[in-house]
Short mmCIF file of the C-alpha atoms (twelve columns), coordinates in Angstrom:
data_MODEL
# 
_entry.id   MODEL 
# 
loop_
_atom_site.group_PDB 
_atom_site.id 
_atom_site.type_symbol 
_atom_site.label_atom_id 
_atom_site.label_alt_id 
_atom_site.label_comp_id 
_atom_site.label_asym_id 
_atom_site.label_seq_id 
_atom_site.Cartn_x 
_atom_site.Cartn_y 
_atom_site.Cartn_z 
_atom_site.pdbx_PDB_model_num 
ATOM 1   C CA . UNK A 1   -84.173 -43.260 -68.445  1 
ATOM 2   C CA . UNK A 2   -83.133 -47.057 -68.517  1 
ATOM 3   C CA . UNK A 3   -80.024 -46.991 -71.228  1 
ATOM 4   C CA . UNK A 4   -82.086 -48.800 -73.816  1 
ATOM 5   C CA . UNK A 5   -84.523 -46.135 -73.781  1 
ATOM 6   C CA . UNK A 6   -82.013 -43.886 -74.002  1 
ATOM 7   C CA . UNK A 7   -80.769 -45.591 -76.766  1 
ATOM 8   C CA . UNK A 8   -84.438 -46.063 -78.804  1 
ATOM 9   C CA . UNK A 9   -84.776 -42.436 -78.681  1 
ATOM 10  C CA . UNK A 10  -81.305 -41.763 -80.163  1 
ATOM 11  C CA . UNK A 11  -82.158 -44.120 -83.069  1 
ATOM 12  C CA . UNK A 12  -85.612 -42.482 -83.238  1 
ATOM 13  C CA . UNK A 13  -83.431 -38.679 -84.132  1 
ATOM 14  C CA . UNK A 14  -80.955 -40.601 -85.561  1 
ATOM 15  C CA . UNK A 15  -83.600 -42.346 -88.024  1 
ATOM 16  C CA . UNK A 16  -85.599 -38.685 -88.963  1 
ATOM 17  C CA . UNK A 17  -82.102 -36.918 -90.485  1 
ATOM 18  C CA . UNK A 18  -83.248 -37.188 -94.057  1 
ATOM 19  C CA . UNK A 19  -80.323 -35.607 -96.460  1 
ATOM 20  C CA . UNK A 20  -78.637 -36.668 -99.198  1 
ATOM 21  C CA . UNK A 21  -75.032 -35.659 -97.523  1 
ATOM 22  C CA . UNK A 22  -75.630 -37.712 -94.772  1 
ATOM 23  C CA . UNK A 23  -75.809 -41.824 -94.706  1 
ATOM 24  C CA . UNK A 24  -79.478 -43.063 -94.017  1 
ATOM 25  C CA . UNK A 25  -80.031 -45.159 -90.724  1 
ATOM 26  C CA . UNK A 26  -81.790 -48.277 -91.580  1 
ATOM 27  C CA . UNK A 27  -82.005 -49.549 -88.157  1 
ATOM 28  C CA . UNK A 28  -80.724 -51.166 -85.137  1 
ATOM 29  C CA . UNK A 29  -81.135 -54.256 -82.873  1 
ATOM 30  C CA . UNK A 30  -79.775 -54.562 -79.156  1 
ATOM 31  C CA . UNK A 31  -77.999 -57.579 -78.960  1 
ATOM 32  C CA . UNK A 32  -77.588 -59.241 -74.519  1 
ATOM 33  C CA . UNK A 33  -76.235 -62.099 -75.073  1 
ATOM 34  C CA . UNK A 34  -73.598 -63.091 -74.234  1 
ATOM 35  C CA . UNK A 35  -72.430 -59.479 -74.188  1 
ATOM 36  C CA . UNK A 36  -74.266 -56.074 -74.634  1 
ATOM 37  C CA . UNK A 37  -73.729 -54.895 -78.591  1 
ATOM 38  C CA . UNK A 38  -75.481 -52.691 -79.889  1 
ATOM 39  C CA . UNK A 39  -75.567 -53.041 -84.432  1 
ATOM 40  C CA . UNK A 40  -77.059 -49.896 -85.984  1 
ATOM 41  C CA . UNK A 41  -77.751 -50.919 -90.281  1 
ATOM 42  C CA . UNK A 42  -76.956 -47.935 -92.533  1 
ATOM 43  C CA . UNK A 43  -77.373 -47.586 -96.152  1 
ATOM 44  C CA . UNK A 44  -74.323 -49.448 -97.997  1 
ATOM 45  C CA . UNK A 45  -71.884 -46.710 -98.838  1 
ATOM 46  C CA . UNK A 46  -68.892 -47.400 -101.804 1 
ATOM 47  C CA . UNK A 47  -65.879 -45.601 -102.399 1 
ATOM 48  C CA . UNK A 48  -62.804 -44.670 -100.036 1 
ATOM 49  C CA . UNK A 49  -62.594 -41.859 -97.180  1 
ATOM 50  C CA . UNK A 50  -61.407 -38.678 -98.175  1 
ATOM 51  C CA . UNK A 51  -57.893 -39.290 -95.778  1 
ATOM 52  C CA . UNK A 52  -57.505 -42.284 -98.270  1 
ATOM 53  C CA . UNK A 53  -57.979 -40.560 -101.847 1 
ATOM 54  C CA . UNK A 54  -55.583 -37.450 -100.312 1 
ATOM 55  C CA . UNK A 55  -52.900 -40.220 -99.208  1 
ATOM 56  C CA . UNK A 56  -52.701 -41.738 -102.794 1 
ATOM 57  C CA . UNK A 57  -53.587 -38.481 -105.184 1 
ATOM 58  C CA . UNK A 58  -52.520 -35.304 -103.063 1 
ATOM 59  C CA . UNK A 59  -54.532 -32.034 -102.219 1 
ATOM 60  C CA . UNK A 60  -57.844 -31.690 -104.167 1 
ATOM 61  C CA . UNK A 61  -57.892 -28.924 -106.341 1 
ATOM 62  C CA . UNK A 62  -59.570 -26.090 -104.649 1 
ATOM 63  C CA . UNK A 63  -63.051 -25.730 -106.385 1 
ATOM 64  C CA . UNK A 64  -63.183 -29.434 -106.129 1 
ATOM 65  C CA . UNK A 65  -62.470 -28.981 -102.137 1 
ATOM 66  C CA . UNK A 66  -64.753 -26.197 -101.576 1 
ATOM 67  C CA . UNK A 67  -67.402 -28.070 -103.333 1 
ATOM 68  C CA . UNK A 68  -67.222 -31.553 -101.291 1 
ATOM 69  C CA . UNK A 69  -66.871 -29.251 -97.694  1 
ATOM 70  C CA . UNK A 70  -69.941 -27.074 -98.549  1 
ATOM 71  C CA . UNK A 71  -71.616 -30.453 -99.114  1 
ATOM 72  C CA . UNK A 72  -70.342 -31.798 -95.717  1 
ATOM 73  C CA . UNK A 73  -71.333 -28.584 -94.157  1 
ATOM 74  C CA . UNK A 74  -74.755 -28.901 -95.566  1 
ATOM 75  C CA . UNK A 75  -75.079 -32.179 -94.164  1 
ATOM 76  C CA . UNK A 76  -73.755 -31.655 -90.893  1 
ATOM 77  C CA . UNK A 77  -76.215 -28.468 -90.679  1 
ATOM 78  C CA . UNK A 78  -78.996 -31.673 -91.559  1 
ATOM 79  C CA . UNK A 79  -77.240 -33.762 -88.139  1 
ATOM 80  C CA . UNK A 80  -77.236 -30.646 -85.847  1 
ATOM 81  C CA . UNK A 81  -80.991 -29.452 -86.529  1 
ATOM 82  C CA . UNK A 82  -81.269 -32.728 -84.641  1 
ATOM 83  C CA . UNK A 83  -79.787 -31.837 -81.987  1 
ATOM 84  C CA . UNK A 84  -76.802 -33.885 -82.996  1 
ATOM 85  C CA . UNK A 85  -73.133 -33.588 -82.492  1 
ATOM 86  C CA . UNK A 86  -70.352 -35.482 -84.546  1 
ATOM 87  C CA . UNK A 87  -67.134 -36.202 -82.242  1 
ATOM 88  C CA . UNK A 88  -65.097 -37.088 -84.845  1 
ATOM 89  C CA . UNK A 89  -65.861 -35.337 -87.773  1 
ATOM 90  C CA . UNK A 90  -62.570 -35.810 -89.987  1 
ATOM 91  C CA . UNK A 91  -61.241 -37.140 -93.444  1 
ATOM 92  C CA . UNK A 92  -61.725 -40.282 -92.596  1 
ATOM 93  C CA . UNK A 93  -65.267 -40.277 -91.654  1 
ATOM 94  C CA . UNK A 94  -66.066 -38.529 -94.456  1 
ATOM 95  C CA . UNK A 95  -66.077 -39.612 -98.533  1 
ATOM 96  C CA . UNK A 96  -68.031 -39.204 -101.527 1 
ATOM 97  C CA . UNK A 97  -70.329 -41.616 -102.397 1 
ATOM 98  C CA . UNK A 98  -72.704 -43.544 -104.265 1 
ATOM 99  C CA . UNK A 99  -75.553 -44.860 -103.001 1 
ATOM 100 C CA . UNK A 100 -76.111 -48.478 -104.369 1 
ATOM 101 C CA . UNK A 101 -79.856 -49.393 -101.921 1 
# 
Protein backbone atom coordinates (compact mmCIF):
# COMPACT_ATOMS: atom_id res chain seq x y z
CA UNK A 1 0.00 0.00 0.00
CA UNK A 2 1.18 3.62 -0.99
CA UNK A 3 1.77 5.32 2.72
CA UNK A 4 -1.24 7.55 2.31
CA UNK A 5 -3.37 4.65 1.96
CA UNK A 6 -1.88 3.28 4.66
CA UNK A 7 -2.52 6.18 6.46
CA UNK A 8 -6.55 6.66 5.29
CA UNK A 9 -7.15 3.31 6.61
CA UNK A 10 -5.56 4.05 10.02
CA UNK A 11 -7.81 7.15 10.33
CA UNK A 12 -10.71 5.03 9.02
CA UNK A 13 -10.09 2.48 12.64
CA UNK A 14 -8.91 5.29 14.25
CA UNK A 15 -12.30 7.29 13.42
CA UNK A 16 -14.84 4.00 14.42
CA UNK A 17 -13.38 3.78 18.35
CA UNK A 18 -16.52 5.24 19.83
CA UNK A 19 -16.04 5.43 23.90
CA UNK A 20 -16.41 7.84 26.25
CA UNK A 21 -12.72 7.02 27.85
CA UNK A 22 -11.16 7.60 24.79
CA UNK A 23 -10.78 11.19 22.81
CA UNK A 24 -12.96 11.24 19.54
CA UNK A 25 -11.01 11.64 16.14
CA UNK A 26 -12.53 14.39 14.21
CA UNK A 27 -10.34 14.08 11.30
CA UNK A 28 -7.24 14.55 9.43
CA UNK A 29 -5.73 16.29 6.34
CA UNK A 30 -2.27 15.33 4.64
CA UNK A 31 -0.45 18.31 4.27
CA UNK A 32 2.92 18.06 0.92
CA UNK A 33 3.92 21.11 0.85
CA UNK A 34 6.56 22.21 1.50
CA UNK A 35 7.06 19.23 3.80
CA UNK A 36 4.99 16.00 4.46
CA UNK A 37 2.70 16.67 7.87
CA UNK A 38 0.29 14.88 8.61
CA UNK A 39 -2.67 17.02 11.34
CA UNK A 40 -5.16 14.54 12.81
CA UNK A 41 -8.33 17.06 14.71
CA UNK A 42 -9.53 15.49 17.98
CA UNK A 43 -12.22 16.57 20.22
CA UNK A 44 -10.89 19.62 22.48
CA UNK A 45 -9.91 18.04 25.75
CA UNK A 46 -9.48 20.50 29.22
CA UNK A 47 -7.80 19.78 32.27
CA UNK A 48 -4.06 18.63 33.06
CA UNK A 49 -2.39 15.02 32.59
CA UNK A 50 -2.50 12.85 35.38
CA UNK A 51 1.77 13.15 35.74
CA UNK A 52 0.81 16.91 36.26
CA UNK A 53 -2.06 16.74 39.05
CA UNK A 54 0.38 13.85 40.92
CA UNK A 55 3.44 16.43 40.64
CA UNK A 56 1.46 19.28 42.41
CA UNK A 57 -1.13 17.18 44.85
CA UNK A 58 0.67 13.71 45.55
CA UNK A 59 -0.69 10.04 45.21
CA UNK A 60 -4.48 9.83 44.57
CA UNK A 61 -6.24 8.25 47.17
CA UNK A 62 -6.75 4.69 46.30
CA UNK A 63 -10.54 4.34 45.42
CA UNK A 64 -10.04 7.50 43.53
CA UNK A 65 -6.99 5.62 41.59
CA UNK A 66 -8.67 2.44 41.05
CA UNK A 67 -11.59 4.26 39.71
CA UNK A 68 -9.73 6.56 36.95
CA UNK A 69 -7.41 3.12 35.87
CA UNK A 70 -10.54 0.89 35.48
CA UNK A 71 -11.78 3.77 33.31
CA UNK A 72 -8.47 3.85 31.30
CA UNK A 73 -8.58 0.15 31.11
CA UNK A 74 -12.04 0.28 29.76
CA UNK A 75 -11.00 2.55 27.19
CA UNK A 76 -7.95 1.03 26.13
CA UNK A 77 -10.04 -2.40 25.88
CA UNK A 78 -12.34 0.22 23.30
CA UNK A 79 -8.56 1.05 21.25
CA UNK A 80 -7.45 -2.65 21.16
CA UNK A 81 -10.86 -4.23 19.80
CA UNK A 82 -9.47 -2.15 16.95
CA UNK A 83 -6.75 -3.71 16.55
CA UNK A 84 -4.90 -0.85 18.14
CA UNK A 85 -1.84 -0.54 20.23
CA UNK A 86 -0.84 2.57 22.44
CA UNK A 87 3.16 2.95 22.62
CA UNK A 88 3.12 5.22 25.18
CA UNK A 89 0.45 4.70 27.37
CA UNK A 90 1.57 6.72 30.64
CA UNK A 91 0.50 9.59 33.11
CA UNK A 92 1.04 11.93 30.86
CA UNK A 93 -1.03 10.79 28.06
CA UNK A 94 -3.64 10.21 30.15
CA UNK A 95 -6.15 12.84 32.30
CA UNK A 96 -9.60 13.28 33.21
CA UNK A 97 -11.62 15.29 31.27
CA UNK A 98 -14.39 17.27 30.15
CA UNK A 99 -15.58 17.32 26.99
CA UNK A 100 -16.46 20.98 25.92
CA UNK A 101 -17.61 20.00 21.61
Amino acid sequence: LHPSHLIQLRCLVVQSIKHPNVVNYKGHALIEDPIKLLVIGMDLVVGQSYDKYLERNGALPWESAAKDFTQLVEGMGAVHAKGILHRDLKPGCSLPFQRLF
